[in-house]
C-alpha positions in Angstrom: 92.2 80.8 125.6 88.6 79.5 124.9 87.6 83.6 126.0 86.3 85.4 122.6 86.3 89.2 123.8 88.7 90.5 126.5 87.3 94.1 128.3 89.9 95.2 130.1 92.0 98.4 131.2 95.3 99.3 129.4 98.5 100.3 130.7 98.4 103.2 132.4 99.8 106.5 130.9 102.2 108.8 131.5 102.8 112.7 131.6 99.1 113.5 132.0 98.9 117.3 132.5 96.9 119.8 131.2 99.6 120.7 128.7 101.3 118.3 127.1 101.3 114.6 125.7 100.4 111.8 127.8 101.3 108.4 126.4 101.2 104.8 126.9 102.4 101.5 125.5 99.6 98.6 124.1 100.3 94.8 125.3 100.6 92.7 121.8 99.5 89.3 121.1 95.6 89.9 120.8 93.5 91.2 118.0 92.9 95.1 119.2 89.1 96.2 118.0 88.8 98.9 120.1 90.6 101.4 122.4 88.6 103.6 124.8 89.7 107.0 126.1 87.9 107.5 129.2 88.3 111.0 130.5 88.1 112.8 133.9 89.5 115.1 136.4 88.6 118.5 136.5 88.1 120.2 133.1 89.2 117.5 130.7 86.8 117.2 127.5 87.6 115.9 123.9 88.2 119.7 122.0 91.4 119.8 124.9 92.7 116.7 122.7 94.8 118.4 119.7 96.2 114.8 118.9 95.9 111.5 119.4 98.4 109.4 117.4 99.1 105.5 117.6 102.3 103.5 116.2 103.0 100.4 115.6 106.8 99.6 115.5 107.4 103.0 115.5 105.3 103.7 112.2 101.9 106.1 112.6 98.8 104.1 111.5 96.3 106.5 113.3 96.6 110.6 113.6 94.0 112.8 114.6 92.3 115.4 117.0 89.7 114.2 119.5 86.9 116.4 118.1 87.7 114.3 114.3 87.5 111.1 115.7 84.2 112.0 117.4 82.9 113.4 114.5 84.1 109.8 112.6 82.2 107.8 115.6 78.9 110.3 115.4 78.7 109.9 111.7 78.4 105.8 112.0 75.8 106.3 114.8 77.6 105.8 117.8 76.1 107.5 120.8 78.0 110.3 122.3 79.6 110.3 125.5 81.5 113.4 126.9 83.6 111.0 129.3 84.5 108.3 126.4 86.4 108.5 123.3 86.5 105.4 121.1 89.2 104.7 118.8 88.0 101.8 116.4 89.9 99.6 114.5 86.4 97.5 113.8 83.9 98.4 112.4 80.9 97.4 113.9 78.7 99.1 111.7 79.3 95.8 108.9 76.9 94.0 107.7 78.7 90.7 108.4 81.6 89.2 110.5 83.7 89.7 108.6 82.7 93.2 107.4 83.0 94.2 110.6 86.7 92.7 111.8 88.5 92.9 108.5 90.2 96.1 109.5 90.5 94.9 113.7 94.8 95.1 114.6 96.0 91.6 114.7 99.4 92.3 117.2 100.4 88.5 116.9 102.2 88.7 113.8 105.3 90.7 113.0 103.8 93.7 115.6 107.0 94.5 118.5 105.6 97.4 120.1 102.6 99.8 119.9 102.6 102.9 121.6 99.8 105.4 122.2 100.1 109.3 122.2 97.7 111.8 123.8 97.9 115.7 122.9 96.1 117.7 125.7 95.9 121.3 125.8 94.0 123.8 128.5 92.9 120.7 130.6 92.9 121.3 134.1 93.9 118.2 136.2 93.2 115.3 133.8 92.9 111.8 134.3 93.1 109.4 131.4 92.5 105.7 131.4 92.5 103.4 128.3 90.2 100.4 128.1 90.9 97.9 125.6 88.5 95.9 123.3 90.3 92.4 122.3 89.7 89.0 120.3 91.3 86.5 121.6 91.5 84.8 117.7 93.0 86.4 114.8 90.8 88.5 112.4 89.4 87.2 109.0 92.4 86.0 106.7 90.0 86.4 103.3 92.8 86.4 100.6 92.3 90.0 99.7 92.6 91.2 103.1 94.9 89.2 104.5 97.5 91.0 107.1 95.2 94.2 106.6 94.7 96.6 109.6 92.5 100.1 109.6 94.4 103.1 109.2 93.3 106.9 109.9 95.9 109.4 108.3 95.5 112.8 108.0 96.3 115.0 105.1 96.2 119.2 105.6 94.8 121.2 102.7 94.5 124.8 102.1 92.2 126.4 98.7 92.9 130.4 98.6 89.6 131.1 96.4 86.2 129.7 95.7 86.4 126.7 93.0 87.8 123.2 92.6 90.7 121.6 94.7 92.5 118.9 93.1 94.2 116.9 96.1 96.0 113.8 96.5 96.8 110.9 98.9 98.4 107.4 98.4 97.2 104.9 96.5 97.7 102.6 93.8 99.2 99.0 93.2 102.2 99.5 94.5 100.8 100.0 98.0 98.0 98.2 97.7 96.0 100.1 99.6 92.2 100.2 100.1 90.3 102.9 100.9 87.3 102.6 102.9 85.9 106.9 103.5 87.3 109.9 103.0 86.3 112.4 105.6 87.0 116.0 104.6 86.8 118.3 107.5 86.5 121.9 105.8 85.3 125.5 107.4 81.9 125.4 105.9 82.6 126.0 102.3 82.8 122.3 100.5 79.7 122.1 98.6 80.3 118.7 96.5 83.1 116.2 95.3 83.7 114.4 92.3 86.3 111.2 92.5 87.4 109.5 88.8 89.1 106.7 88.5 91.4 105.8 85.3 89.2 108.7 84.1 85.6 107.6 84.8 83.9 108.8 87.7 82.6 106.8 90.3 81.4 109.5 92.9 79.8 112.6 91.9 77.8 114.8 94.3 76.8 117.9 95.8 76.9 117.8 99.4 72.9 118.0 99.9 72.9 114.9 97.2 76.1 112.9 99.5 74.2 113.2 102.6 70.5 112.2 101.8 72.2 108.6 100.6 73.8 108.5 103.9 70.5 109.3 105.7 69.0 106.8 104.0 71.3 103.8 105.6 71.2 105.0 108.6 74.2 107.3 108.7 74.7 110.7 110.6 75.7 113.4 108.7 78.3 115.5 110.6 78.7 119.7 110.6 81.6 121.1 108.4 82.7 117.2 106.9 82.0 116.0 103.8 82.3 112.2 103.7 82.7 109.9 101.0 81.7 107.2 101.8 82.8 103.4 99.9 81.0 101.1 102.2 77.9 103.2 103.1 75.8 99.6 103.3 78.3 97.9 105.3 80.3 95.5 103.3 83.7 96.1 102.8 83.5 94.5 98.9 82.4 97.8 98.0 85.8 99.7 99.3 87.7 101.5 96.9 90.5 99.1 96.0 93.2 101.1 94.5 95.2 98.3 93.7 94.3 97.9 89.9 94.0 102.2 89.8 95.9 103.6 87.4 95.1 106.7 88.0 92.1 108.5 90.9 91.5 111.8 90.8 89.9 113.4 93.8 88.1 117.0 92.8 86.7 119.0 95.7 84.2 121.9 95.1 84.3 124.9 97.0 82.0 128.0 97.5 84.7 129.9 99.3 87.9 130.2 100.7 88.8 127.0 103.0 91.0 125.1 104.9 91.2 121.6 106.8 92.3 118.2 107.0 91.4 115.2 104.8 91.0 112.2 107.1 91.8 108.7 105.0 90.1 105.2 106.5 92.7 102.6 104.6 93.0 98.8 104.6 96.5 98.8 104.6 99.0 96.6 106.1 101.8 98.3 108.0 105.3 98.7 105.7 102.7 100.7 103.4 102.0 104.5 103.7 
């Protein structure tokens, strides 16, 4: 097919009421960069979305609330829309090409099924429609990256008294994986972060200090999430590549009391995590 980009509308879903979980199943055989949510009916909005979870053979690769990922899409500098929410395996924020597709969902190899699932709660007569965003070529093979897909994975956390958290996710090089930002969605407490790898730091800010270097390149700053951020310029050499880690530490500093969820952007290729 001599087409580059394919806009068109996905399957349609199933079960969409104002309580419960709508779903839907993905064609393969494209490169997906981009899944629209487009929302309507009578009182359908993104807070009603308590989940929106994708799988790939039957294995999550994305997991979150509508109001996270549109916090995610705000703070690259994506214009809001209340009827639209994007879930992006590209990033089109990249300085380059290949910046930009490294992490896009190449479904041509080993990929049998991919199914989409919807959480709504208190809508009142929704609609829900998914338009896709496709290559018709495969994405960037660069060694390093090579049958790589984004991932968004979400880890709860829960500090009973002002003072550093010491959390964890998966990494390392028996997974491979490679971490692109960290978004920490907290209650308003988180007041800096400090991340060491093999035991030498290589982040290290208050949140004041974190987000006036993500002013300066053009990134917005969201409400209550504190984001660390590995490729704030765009190119995905600078992602933390946990495959030669022996050891990361991730140290959150709170004021307070607080509780949330830890949103992970990985390079990862399926089997992993």
């Amino acid at each position: 097919m001599s087409v580059g980009i394919l806009n068109r509308y996905g399957l349609s879903f199933g079960n969409v009421v104002g309580d419960g979980t709508a779903s839907n199943n993905i064609t393969v055989g494209r490169t997906l960069e981009t899944v629209s949510l487009k929302l309507g009916g009578t009182t359908f909005t993104k807070a009603m979305i308590e989940q929106v979870r994708f799988k790939a053979n039957g294995k999550t690769i994305l997991d979150a609330t509508g109001e996270q990922l549109q916090a995610i899409n705000a703070y690259r500098g994506d214009p809001e829309d209340a009827a639209y929410l994007d879930i992006q395996f590209s990033d089109f924020t990249g300085q380059t090409e290949f910046d930009k597709q490294v992490g896009a969902f190449d479904t041509t190899v080993g990929i049998g099924n991919i199914t989409t699932e919807v959480k709504i709660a208190g809508a009142t007569a929704p609609q829900l429609t998914a338009l896709l965003r496709e290559s018709a070529r495969s994405r960037p093979s660069e060694a390093a990256y090579a049958g790589m897909m984004c991932k968004l994975l979400s880890y709860p956390f829960n500090i009973s008294v002002g003072g550093r958290l010491p959390v964890s996710f998966p990494f390392g090089p028996s997974l491979g994986a490679i971490i692109k930002r960290v978004h920490v969605f907290h209650s308003g407490n988180m007041t800096g972060a400090t991340v060491k790898q093999d035991g030498m730091p290589i982040h290290e800010k208050t949140l004041a200090e974190n987000e006036r270097e993500q002013d300066r390149f053009g990134r917005v700053p969201q409400a209550n999430v504190y984001t660390l951020d590995f490729v704030l310029d765009g190119s995905i050499g600078k992602a933390l590549n946990t495959r030669d880690a022996k050891s990361l530490e991730w140290l959150f500093d709170f004021s307070a009391a607080d509780n949330g969820t830890i949103l992970v952007e990985y390079l990862d290729v399926l089997g992993n995590l």
